[in-house]
C-alpha positions as CSV (number, residue, x, y, z in Angstrom):
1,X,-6.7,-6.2,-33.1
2,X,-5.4,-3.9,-30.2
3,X,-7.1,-4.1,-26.9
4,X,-6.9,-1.0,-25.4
5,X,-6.0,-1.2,-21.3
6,X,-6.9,1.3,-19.2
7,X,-5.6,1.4,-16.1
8,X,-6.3,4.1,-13.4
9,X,-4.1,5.3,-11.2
10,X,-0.4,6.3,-11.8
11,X,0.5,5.0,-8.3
12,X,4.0,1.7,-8.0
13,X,1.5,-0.9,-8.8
14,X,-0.2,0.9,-12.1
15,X,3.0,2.0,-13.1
16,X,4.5,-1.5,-13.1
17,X,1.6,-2.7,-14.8
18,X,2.1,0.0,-17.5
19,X,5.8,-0.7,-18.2
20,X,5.0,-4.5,-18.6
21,X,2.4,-4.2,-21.9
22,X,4.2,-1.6,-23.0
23,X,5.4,-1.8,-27.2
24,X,9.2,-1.6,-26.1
25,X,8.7,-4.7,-23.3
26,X,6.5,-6.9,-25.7
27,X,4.7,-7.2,-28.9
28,X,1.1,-7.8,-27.3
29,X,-1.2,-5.6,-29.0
30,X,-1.9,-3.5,-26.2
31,X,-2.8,-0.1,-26.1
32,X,-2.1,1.5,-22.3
33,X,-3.4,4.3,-21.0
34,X,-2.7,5.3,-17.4
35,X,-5.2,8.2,-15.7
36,X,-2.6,9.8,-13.2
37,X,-4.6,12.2,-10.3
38,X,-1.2,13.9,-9.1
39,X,0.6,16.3,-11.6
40,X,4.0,14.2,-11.0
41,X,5.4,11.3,-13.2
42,X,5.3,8.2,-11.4
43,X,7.4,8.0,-8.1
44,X,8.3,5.5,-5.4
45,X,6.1,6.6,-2.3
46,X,8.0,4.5,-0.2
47,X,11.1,6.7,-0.3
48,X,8.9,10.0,0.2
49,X,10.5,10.1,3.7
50,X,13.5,11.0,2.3
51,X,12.6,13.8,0.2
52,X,11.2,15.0,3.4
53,X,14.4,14.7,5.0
54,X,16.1,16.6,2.5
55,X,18.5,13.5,1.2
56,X,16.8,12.9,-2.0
57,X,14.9,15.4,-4.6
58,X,11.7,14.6,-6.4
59,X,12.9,13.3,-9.5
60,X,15.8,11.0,-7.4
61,X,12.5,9.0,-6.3
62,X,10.8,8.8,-9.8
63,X,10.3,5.8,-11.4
64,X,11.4,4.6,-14.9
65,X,9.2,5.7,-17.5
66,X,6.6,4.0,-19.3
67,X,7.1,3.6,-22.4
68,X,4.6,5.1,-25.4
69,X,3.7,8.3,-26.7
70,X,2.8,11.2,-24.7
71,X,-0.6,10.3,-24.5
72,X,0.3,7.1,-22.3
73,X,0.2,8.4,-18.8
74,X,-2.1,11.5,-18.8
75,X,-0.8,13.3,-15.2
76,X,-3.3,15.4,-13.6
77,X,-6.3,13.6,-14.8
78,X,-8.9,12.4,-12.1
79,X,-11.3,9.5,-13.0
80,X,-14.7,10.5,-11.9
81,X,-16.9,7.9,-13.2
82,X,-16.9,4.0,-14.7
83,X,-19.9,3.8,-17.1
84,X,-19.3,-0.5,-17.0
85,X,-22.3,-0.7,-19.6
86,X,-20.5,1.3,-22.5
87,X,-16.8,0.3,-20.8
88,X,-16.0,4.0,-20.4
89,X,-14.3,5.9,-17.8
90,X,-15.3,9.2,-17.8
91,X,-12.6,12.1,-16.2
92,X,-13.0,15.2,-14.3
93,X,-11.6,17.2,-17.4
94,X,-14.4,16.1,-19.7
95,X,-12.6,13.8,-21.6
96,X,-14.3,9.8,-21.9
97,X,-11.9,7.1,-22.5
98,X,-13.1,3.4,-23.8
99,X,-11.0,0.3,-22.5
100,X,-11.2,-3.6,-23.0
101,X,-10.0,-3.9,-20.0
102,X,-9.7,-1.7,-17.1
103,X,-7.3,-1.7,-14.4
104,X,-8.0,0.2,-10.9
105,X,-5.3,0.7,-9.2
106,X,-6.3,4.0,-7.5
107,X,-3.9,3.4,-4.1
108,X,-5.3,4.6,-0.7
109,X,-6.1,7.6,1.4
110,X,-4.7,9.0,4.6
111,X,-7.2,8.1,7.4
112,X,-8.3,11.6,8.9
113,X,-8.5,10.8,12.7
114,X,-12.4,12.6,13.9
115,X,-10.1,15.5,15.6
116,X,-12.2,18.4,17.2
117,X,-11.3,21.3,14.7
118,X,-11.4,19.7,11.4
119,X,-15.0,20.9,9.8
120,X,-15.0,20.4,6.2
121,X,-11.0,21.3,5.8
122,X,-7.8,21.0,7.8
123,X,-6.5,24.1,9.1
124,X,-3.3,25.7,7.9
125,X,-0.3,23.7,9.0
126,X,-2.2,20.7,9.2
127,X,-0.6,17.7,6.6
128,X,-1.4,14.7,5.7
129,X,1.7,12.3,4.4
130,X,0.8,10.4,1.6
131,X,2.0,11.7,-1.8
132,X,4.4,13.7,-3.3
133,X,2.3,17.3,-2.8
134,X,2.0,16.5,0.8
135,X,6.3,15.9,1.5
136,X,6.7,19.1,-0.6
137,X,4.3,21.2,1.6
138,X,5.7,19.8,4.5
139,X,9.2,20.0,3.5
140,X,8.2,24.3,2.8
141,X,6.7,24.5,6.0
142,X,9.2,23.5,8.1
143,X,12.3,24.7,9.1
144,X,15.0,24.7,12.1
145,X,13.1,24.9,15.6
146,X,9.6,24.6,13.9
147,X,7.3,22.6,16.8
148,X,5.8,19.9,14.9
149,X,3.5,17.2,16.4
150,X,3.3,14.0,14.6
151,X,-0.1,12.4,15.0
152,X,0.2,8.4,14.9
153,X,3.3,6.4,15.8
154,X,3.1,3.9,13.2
155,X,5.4,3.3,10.7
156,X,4.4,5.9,8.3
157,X,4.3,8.4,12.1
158,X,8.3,7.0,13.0
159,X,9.3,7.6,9.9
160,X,8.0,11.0,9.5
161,X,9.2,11.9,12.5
162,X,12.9,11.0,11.7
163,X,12.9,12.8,8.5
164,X,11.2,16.3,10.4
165,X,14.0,16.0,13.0
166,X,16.5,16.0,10.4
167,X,15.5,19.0,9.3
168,X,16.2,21.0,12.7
169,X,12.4,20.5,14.0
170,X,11.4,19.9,17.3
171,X,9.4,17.0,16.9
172,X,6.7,15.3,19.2
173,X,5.3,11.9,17.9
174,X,1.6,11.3,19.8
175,X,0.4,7.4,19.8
176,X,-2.5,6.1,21.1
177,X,-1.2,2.1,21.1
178,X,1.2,1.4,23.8
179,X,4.5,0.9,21.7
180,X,5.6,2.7,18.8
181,X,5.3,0.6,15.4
182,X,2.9,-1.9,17.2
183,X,1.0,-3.3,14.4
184,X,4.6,-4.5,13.4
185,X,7.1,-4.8,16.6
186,X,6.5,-6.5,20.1
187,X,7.0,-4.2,23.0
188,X,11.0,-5.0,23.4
189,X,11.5,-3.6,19.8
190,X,9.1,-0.4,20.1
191,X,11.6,0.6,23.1
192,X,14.1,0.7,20.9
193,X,12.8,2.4,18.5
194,X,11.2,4.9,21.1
195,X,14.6,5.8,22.3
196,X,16.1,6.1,19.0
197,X,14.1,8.8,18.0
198,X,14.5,10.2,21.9
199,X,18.1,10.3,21.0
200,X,17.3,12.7,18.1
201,X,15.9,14.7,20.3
202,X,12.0,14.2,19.4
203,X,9.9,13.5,22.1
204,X,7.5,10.6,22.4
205,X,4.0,10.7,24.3
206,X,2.5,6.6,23.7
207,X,-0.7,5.6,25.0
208,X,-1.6,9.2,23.8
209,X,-4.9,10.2,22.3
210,X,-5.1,13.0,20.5
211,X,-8.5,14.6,20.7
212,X,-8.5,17.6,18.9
213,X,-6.9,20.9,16.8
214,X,-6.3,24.3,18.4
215,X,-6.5,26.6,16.2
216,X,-6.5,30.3,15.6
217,X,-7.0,32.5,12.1
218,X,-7.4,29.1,10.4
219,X,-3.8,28.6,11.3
220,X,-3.0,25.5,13.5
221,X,-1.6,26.1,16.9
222,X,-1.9,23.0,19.3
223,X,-3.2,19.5,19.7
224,X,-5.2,19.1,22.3
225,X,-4.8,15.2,24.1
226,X,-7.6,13.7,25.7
227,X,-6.4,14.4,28.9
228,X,-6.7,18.2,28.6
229,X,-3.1,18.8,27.9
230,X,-2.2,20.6,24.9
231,X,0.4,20.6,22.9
232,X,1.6,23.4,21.2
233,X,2.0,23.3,17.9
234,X,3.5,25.2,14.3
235,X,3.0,22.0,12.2
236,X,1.2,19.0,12.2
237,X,1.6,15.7,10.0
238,X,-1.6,13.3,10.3
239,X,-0.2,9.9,10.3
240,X,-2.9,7.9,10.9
241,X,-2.8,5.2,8.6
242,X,-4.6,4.3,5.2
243,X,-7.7,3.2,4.1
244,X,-8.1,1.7,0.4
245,X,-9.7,4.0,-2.6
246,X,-13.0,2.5,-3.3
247,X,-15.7,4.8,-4.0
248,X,-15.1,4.9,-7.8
249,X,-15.3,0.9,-7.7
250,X,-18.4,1.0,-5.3
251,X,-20.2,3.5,-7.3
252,X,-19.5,1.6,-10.3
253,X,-21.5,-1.4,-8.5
254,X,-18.4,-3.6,-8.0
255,X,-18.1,-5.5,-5.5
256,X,-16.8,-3.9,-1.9
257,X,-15.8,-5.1,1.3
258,X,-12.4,-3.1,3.3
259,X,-10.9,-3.2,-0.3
260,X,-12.3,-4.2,-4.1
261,X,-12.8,-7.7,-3.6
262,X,-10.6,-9.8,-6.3
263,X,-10.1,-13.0,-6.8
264,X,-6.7,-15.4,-7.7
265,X,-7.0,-13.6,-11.6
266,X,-7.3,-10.0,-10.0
267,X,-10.2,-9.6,-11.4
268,X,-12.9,-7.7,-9.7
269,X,-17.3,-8.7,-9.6
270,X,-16.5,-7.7,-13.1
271,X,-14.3,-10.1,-15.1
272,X,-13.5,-6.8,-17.6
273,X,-12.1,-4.9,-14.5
274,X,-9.4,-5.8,-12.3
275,X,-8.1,-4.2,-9.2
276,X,-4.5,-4.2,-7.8
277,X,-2.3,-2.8,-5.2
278,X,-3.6,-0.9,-2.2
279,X,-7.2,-1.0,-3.5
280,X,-7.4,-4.4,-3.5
281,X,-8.6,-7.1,-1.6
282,X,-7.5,-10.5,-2.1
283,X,-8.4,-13.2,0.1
284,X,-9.8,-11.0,3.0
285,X,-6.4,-9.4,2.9
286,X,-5.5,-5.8,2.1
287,X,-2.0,-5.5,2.2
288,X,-0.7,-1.3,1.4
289,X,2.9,-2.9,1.0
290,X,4.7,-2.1,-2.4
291,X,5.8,-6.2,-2.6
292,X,2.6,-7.0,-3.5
293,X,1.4,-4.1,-5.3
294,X,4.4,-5.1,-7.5
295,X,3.7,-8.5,-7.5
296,X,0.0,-8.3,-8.5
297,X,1.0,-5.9,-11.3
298,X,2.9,-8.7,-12.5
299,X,0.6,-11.7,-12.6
300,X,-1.8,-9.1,-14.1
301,X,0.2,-8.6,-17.1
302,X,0.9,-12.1,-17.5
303,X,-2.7,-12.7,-17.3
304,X,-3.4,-10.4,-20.3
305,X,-0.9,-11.2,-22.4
306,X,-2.0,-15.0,-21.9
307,X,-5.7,-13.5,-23.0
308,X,-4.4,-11.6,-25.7
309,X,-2.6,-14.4,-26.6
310,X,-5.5,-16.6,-26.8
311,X,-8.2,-14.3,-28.0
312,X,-6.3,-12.2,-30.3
313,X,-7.4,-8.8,-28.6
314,X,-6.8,-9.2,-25.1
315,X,-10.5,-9.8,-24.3
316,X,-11.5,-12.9,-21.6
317,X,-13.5,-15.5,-23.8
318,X,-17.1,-15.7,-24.0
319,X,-18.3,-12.9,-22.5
320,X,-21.1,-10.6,-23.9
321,X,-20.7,-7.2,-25.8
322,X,-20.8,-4.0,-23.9
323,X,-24.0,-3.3,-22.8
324,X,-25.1,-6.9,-23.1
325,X,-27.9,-8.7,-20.4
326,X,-27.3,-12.1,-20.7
327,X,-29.5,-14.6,-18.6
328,X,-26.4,-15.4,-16.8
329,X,-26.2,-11.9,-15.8
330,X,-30.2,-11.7,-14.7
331,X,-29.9,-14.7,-12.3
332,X,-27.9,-15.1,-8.8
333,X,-24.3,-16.5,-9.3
334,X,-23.0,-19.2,-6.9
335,X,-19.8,-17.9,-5.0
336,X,-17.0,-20.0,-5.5
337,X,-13.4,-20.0,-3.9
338,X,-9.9,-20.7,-5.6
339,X,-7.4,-20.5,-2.8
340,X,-9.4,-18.0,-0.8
341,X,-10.1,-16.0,-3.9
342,X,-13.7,-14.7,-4.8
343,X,-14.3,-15.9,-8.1
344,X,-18.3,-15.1,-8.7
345,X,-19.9,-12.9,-6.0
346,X,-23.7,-13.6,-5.7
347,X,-25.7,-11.3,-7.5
348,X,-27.6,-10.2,-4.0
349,X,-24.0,-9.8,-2.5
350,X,-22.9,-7.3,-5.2
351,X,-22.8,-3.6,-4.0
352,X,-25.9,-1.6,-4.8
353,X,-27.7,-5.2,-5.8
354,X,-26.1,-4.7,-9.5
355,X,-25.6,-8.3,-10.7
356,X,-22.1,-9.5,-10.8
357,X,-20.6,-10.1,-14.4
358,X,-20.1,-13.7,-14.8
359,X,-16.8,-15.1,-14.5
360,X,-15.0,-15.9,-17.8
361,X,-13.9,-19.8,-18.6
362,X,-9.7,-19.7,-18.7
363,X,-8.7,-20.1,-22.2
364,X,-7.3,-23.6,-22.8
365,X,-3.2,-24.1,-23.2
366,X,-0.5,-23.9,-20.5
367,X,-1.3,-23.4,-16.7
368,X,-2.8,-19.3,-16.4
369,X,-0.8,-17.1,-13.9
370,X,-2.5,-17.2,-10.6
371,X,-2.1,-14.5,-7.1
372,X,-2.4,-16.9,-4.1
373,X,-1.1,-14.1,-1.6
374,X,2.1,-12.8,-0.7
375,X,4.3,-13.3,2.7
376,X,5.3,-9.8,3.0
377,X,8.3,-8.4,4.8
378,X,8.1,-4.4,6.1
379,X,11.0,-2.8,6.4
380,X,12.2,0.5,7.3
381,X,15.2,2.3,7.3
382,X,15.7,5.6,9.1
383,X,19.1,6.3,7.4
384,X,21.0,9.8,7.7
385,X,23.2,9.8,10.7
386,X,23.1,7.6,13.2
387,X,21.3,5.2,10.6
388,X,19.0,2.5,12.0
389,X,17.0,-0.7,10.4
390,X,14.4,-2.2,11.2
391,X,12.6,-5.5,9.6
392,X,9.6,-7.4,10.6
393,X,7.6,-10.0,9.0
394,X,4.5,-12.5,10.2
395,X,3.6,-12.9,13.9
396,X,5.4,-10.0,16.0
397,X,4.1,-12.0,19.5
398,X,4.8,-15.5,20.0
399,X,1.4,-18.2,20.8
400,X,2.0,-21.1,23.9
401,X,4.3,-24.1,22.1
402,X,5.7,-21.6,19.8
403,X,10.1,-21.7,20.0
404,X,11.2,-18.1,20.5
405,X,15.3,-17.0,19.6
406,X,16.2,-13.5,20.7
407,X,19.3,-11.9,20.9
408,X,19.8,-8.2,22.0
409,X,22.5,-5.8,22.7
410,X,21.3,-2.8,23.9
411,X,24.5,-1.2,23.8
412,X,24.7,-1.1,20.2
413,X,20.4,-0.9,20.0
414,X,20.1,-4.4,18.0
415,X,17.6,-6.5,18.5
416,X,16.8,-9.6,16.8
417,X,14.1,-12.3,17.4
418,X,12.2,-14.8,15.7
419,X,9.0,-17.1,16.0
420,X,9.0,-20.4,14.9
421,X,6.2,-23.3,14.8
422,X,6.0,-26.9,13.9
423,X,9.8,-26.2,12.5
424,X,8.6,-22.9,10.0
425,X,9.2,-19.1,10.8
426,X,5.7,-17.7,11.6
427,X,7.2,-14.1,12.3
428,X,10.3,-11.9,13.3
429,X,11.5,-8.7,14.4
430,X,14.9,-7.1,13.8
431,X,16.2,-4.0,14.3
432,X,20.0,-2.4,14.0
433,X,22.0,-4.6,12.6
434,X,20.3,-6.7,9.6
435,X,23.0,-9.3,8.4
436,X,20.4,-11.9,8.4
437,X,17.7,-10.3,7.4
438,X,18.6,-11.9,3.7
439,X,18.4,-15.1,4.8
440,X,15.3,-15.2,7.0
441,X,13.4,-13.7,4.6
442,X,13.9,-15.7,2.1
443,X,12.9,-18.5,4.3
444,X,9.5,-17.0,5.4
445,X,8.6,-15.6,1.9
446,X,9.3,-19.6,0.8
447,X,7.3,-20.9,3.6
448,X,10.7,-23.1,3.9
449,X,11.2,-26.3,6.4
450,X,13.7,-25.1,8.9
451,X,17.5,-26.7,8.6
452,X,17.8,-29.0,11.6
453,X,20.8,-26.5,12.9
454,X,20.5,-24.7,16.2
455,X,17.5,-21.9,16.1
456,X,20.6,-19.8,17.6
457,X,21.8,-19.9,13.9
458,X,19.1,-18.6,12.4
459,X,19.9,-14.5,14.1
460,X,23.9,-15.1,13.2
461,X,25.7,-13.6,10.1
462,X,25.9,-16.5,8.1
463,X,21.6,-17.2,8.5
464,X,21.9,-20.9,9.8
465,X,23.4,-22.0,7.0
């Protein structure tokens, strides 16, 4: 029997998913079907800032294809509605489509900072930077000595900024927080940053709070700070951050906190749904990092194929038929823990009060595929000329007792320094030149036992070893 896998969202982590069950990767009987909102095939978001700079085209950035008929990944299709009863999804184009399982991997959405002159819509000029549409728009809009204003000097705000100035744009990056990148950098770092961008010519305003649009014909023409000041402005990119996609999820009666709470099997409040990616909260954590997207995409299809394995179809054992109230379901459900994980939410702690599905007993055999977390490295390169790195994992400030090793040249605009506690990295910084990088993440992903060498060793070419 063929369980049919629906999975929504067309995003890194969905199409991962997709390529794993697919016929030409396995014989499970699966049957994918992948509910793209954007028109495009599948494509790596986090190279969009290139196509913005003009070194790589759309399709350099798409990824591999699934595999499966036409019908596989349906582009263009938006999901407006889980019916969890019937285990339908039901689509903005009319169409209803039936799953076993179903997958929601529906990404996230820029944040839209509460900016005088935004009622309802953003003025003309005014981007957001999040998908494929958005670079393209920008990339029309903007041309040599166009005045752009970057809004948010995050990573996604640096990065943007890079790319515009590359394309001849006078470029000014607003940022409320003291130091650019500082969610990820300490202060020493953000400088260096800061003045490689300066030395591209774009000009940086931190501890900057943008309060509002100027605008004139519905056409953007300034950001007004909080001071009064205002800058003036052709073009406009909102980089603000993220916040996950959950209102399908919520209105479905799943279970909601920042993200769609999962537990260690991905699965959501509902053990027939499972949520992955940037939608998903595991252990408190939201990450909206590709690594562990990826990396949930692939304990998730291990996971079914264990099920489908065991069951025959795919399906999670003794669980009730579509539509089914068992007393299980009527009553409140203890919640448990596995490794931080929310395994059974109470019934009274489910959104909207809609009792949570009870959670399925693992199938007996070899040990199931589990997601305890991932120890996630960012990294950003701002490549093109003058081409500069930067990495930073765990705690960007060190605590009291903590060993700190920090190297810098600021000739050269390299910067290296690392955290470590009770003989373990706990968090790192590196910028310019990333020899090491290799090596110390490796160690920090691994949650490794230092090598009793000098900590010096640790920021040289050859990583300590």
């Amino acid at each position: 029997m063929v369980s049919r896998i629906v999975v929504i969202g067309a995003g890194m982590a969905g199409a991962r998913l997709a390529r794993q069950l697919a016929p030409s990767a396995t014989t499970r009987p699966f049957a994918v079907t992948v509910l793209g909102e954007e028109p495009h095939a599948p494509y790596n978001r986090v190279l969009l800032a290139e196509v913005l700079a003009g070194r790589y085209g759309p399709d350099v950035i798409a990824l591999p294809p699934v595999p499966g008929g036409p019908g596989t990944v349906r582009r263009g299709v938006r999901a407006e509605r889980i019916d969890r009863g019937t285990r339908t999804v039901h689509c903005a184009d009319g169409s209803a489509v039936p799953y076993d399982r179903l997958v929601l991997a529906t990404g996230s959405n820029p944040v839209l900072p509460p900016l005088r002159g935004i009622a309802g819509r953003l003025p003309d000029g005014v981007h957001p930077f999040r998908t494929l549409d958005d670079c393209l728009a920008l990339a029309a809009a903007v041309r040599a000595g166009t005045r752009a204003v970057v809004v948010g000097g995050g990573l996604l705000g640096v990065s943007a900024a890079r790319a515009l100035a590359e394309r001849g744009a006078d470029v000014v990056v607003t940022h409320q927080g003291p130091d650019l990148m500082d969610r990820h950098l300490d202060p020493a770092a953000g400088a260096l940053v800061r003045r490689h961008l300066e030395e591209l010519g774009v000009e940086v305003h931190t501890e900057c709070r943008a309060r509002g649009l100027r605008h004139v014909g519905g056409r953007v023409t300034g950001v007004e700070l909080a001071d009064g000041f205002v800058l003036g402005a052709e073009c406009v990119v909102l980089a603000c951050g993220v916040r996950p996609r959950t209102s399908l999820a919520a209105d479905a009666g799943l279970r909601v906190r920042q993200g769609i709470v999962v537990d260690d099997e991905l699965r959501t409040s509902d053990p027939y749904v499972h949520a992955i990616g940037d939608c998903a909260e595991h252990a408190g954590t939201v990450y909206g990092l590709a690594t562990p997207a990826l990396e949930q995409a692939d304990v998730l299809a291990s996971l079914l194929a264990t099920d489908a394995a065991a069951g025959g179809a795919g399906a999670p054992a003794v669980i009730p038929a579509a539509g089914a109230v068992t007393a299980a379901d009527a009553r409140p459900q203890p919640a448990t823990s596995t490794g931080g994980g929310i395994t059974a939410a109470p019934a009274e702690d489910s959104l909207h009060g809609t009792p949570a599905h009870p959670s399925p007993p693992s199938p007996a055999g070899p040990a199931r595929a589990r997601y305890t977390g991932t120890r996630a490295l960012t990294r950003l390169t701002l490549g093109g000329t003058g081409s500069f790195d930067v990495a930073a994992f765990g705690e960007p400030s060190p605590q009291p007792g903590d060993d700190v090793v920090q190297l810098a040249d600021a000739t050269r605009g390299a910067y290296r320094k690392v955290i470590v506690r009770n003989d373990r990295l706990v968090g790192g910084v590196l910028l310019g030149d990333l020899a090491t990088v290799g090596d110390l993440a490796r160690t920090w992903e691994g949650d490794e036992a230092l090598p009793p060498t000098p900590l010096l060793h640790l920021l040289t070419h050859d990583g300590g070893s």
